[in-house]
N, C-alpha and C positions, 0 to 999 in steps of 0.2 A: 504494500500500500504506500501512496506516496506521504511522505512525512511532512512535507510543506502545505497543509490543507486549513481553512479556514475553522476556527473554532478549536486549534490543535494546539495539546497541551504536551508541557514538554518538564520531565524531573531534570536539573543538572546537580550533581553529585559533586562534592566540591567547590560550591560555584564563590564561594568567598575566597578563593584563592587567587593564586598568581594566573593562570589560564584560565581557570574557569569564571573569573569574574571579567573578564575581560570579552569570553566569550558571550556572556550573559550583560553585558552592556553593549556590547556588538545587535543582538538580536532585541531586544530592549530597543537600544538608544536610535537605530533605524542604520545599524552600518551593514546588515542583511539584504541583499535585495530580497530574495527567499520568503523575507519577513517584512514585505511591504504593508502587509494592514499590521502594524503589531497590537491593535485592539483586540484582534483576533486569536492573539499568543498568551496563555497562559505557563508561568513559569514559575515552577517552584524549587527554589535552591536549598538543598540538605546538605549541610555544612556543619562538622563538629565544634569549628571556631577553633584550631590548635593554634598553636604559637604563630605559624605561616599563615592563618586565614582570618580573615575582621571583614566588620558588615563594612566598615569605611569604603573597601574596594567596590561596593555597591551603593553606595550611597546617591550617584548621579542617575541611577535607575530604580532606587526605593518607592518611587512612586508611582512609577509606571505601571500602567492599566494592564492588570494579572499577573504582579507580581508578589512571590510569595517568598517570603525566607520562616526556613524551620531549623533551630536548631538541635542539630541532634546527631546520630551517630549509624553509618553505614549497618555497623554489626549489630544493632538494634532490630530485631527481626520483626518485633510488634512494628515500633515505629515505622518498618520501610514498608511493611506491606496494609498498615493503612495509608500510605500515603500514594500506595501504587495503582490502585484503580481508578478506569480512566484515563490513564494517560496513552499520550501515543507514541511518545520518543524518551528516551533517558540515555542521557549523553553522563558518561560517568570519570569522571576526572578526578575524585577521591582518592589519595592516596599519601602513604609516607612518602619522602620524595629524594631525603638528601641523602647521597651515600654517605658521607663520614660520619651521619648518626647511625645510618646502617650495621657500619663497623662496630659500634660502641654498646650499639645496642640493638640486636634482630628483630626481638619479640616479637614489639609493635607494625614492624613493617612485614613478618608473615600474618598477624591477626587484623589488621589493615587490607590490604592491599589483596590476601589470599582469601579467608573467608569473609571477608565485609562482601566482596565482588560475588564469593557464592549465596550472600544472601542475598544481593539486588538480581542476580541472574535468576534465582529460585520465583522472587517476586514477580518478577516481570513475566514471567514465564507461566506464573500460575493466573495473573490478570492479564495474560493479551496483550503485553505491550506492542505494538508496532514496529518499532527500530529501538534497540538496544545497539549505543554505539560504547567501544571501550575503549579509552583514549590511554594508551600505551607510550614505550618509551624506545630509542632505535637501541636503549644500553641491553635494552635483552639477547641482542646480537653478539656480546662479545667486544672480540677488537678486531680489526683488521688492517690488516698490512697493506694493502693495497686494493683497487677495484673498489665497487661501491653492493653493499647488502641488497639483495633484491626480496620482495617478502615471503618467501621457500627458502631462504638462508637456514640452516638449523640453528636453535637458541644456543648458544656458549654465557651464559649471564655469570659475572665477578663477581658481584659483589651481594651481599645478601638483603641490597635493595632491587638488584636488577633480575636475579633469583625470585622475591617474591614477586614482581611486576611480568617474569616471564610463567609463573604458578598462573598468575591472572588471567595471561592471557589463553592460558592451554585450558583453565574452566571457562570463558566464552567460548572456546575454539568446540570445548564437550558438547554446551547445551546448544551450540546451533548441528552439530552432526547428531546427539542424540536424541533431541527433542524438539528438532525445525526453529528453537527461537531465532530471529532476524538479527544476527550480531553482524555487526562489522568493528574490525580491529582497528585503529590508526597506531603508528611508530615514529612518533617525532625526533628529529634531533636537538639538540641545546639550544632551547628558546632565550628572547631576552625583551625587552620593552618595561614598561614604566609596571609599578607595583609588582615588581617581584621583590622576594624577599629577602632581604640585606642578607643572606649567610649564602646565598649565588655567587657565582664569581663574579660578574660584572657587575651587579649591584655593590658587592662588597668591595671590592677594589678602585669605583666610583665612590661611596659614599668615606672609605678610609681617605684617599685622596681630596677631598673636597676637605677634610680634616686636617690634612697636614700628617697624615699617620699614614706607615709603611704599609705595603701590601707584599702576602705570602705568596710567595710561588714554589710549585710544587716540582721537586726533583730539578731537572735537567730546561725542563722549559718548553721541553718537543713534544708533548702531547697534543693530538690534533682532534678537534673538534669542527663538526660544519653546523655552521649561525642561521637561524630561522628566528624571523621574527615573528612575535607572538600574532601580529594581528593575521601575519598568510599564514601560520598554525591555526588558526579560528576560523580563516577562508575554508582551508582546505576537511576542516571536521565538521563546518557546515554542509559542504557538498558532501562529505559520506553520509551525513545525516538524510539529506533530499535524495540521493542517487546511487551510493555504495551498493554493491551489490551481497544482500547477506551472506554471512560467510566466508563472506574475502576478508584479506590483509591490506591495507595500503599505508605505505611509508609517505609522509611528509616530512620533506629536505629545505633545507633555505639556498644551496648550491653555492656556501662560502666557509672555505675550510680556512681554519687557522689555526697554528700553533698556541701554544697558551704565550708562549713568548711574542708574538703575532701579535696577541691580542693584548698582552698587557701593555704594550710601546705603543697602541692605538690610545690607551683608556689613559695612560700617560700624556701625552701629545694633545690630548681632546679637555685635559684640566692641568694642562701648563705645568708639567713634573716631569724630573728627569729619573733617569735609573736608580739614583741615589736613593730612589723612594721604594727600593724592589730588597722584598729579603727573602735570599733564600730560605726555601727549608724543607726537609728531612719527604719525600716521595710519600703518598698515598700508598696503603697496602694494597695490592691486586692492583694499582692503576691503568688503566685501562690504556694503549698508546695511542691506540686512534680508530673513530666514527665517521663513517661515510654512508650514506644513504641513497640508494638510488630513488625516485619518486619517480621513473617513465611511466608505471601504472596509474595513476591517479593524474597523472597529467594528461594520458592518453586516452582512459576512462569517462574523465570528470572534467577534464578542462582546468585543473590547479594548472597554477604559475606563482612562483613566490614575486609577490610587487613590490617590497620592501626593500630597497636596497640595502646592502651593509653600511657603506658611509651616510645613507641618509637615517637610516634607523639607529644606529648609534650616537650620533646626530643630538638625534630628537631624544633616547631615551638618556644621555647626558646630560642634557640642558633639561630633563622635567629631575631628574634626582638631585639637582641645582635648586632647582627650583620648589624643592616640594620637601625641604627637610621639617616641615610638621607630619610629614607622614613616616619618614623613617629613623627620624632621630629618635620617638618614642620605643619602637622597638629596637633599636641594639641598644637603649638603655636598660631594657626591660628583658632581653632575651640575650644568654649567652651566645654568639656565634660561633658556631662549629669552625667552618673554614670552607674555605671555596669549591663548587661543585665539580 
């Protein structure tokens, strides 16, 4: 059924967060075409509210007509499944997210990410959902040397947040082969834009900088990551949402790879700092060397294209962490940060 229909409700899971509020003010605020009547969009964000998620991120769409924020908790199995009939999409963004707390501490990210997702899967599944989309991560991939992951890659995941995140994906990958629910997977690479959360690496190496305080870099420098901006991540999960075909995988790439040394002589250069500002230190366990994505299916498919440039979107999400230290000087006064993702 198509997911883009008038009077069509939609659960996002997560939506107080970094991606997911973002996406939920995209469809809200009218940055959808998809979602040109949004009188017609009903939206209800379940959001536990952890250290990474605040209603603030949604505050410019609090008041938009059918919107609903619950707070409360994926693994809540009362909660999710009164909350599940009726709906026609649930786009699920919920999750523990940063490795170095991964390391520190697993628990929460297999009882997160592993069965919070089998209980929205069970839900959705027992009321009809329509589209069940599971927004995923490219880390479940591994590392690769070269070439780009196509989504038939086999999972190699490091780290026992890319491990629980790869659990997740293989329970939707179950309930659409054994019980026809309508899943599609997406696999992002390392997102970035405004309101993400200061223990990222480019939030955190912007906001230390803008302070006057050194930034970590990890091991050697060479670790390579490809840049996707948050809002073609939001493009591209709304098109799986309207047109993904259930069942499938599709990878979203930004199609800009950089070193971390790459990118920290950017994030230097862009707040007037020289190296003097760089301190080494001691490698990530398991770190990962380097993520590559391919996205030809989803462009071929669905018509993705990342429109964000790298020098313009860093740009812009430079100058709003400039500009917006009431949003983040509260939290890293407030939350220890781990270290860069």
């Amino acid at each position: 059924m198509p997911c883009q229909t008038p009077g069509m409700r939609m659960m996002v899971t997560g939506g107080a967060g970094f991606i997911g509020s973002h996406y939920v003010r995209r469809i809200l605020g009218g940055g959808s075409p998809s979602y040109a009547d949004d009188a017609a969009v009903e939206v209800t964000v379940l959001d536990l509210l952890t250290y990474a998620g605040s209603e603030t991120n949604l505050a410019e769409v609090a008041h938009a007509p059918g919107y609903r924020f619950v707070h409360g908790d994926i693994r809540d199995a009362e909660l999710v499944n009164s909350l599940m009939p009726g709906m026609d999409l649930v786009v699920h963004f919920a999750a523990e997210s940063h490795v170095d707390r991964s390391i520190t501490g697993a628990a929460d990210f297999v009882s997160t990410n592993v069965a919070g997702t089998q209980i929205l899967l069970q839900a959705a599944l027992e009321h009809g959902v329509g589209k069940f989309v599971h927004v995923s991560t490219d880390e479940v991939y591994g590392s690769i040397a070269s070439g780009s992951w196509t989504e038939d890659h086999v999972l190699e995941p490091n780290s026992p947040y890319s491990a629980a995140k790869a659990g997740s994906d293989l329970l939707a990958r179950a309930y659409h082969r054994t019980h026809g629910l309508p899943v599609c997977i997406t696999r992002c690479s390392n997102n970035y834009g405004p309101y993400q959360f200061p223990e990222k690496v480019i939030p955190l190496f912007v906001s230390n900088l803008l302070d006057g305080r050194k930034v970590p870099l990890y091991g050697d420098g060479l670790n390579v990551r490809d840049w996707l901006h948050v809002d073609d991540h939001c493009q591209g999960i709304a098109l799986v949402a309207e047109r993904g075909r259930p069942g499938e995988i599709y990878n979203i790439g930004g199609g800009t790879e950089l070193t971390n040394r790459e990118l920290t002589r950017i994030l230097l250069e862009a707040t007037g700092n020289d190296w003097s500002m760089v301190e080494p230190v001691a490698d990530r366990l398991g770190h990962d060397r380097r993520y590559s994505v391919d996205h030809t299916k989803i462009a071929t498919e669905l018509g993705y294209a990342p429109r964000v440039s790298f020098a313009e979107g860093i740009a812009a999400t430079v100058a709003w962490y400039a500009e917006r230290r009431d949003w983040w000087e509260p939290l890293k006064a407030r939350v220890a940060v781990a270290g860069p993702a």
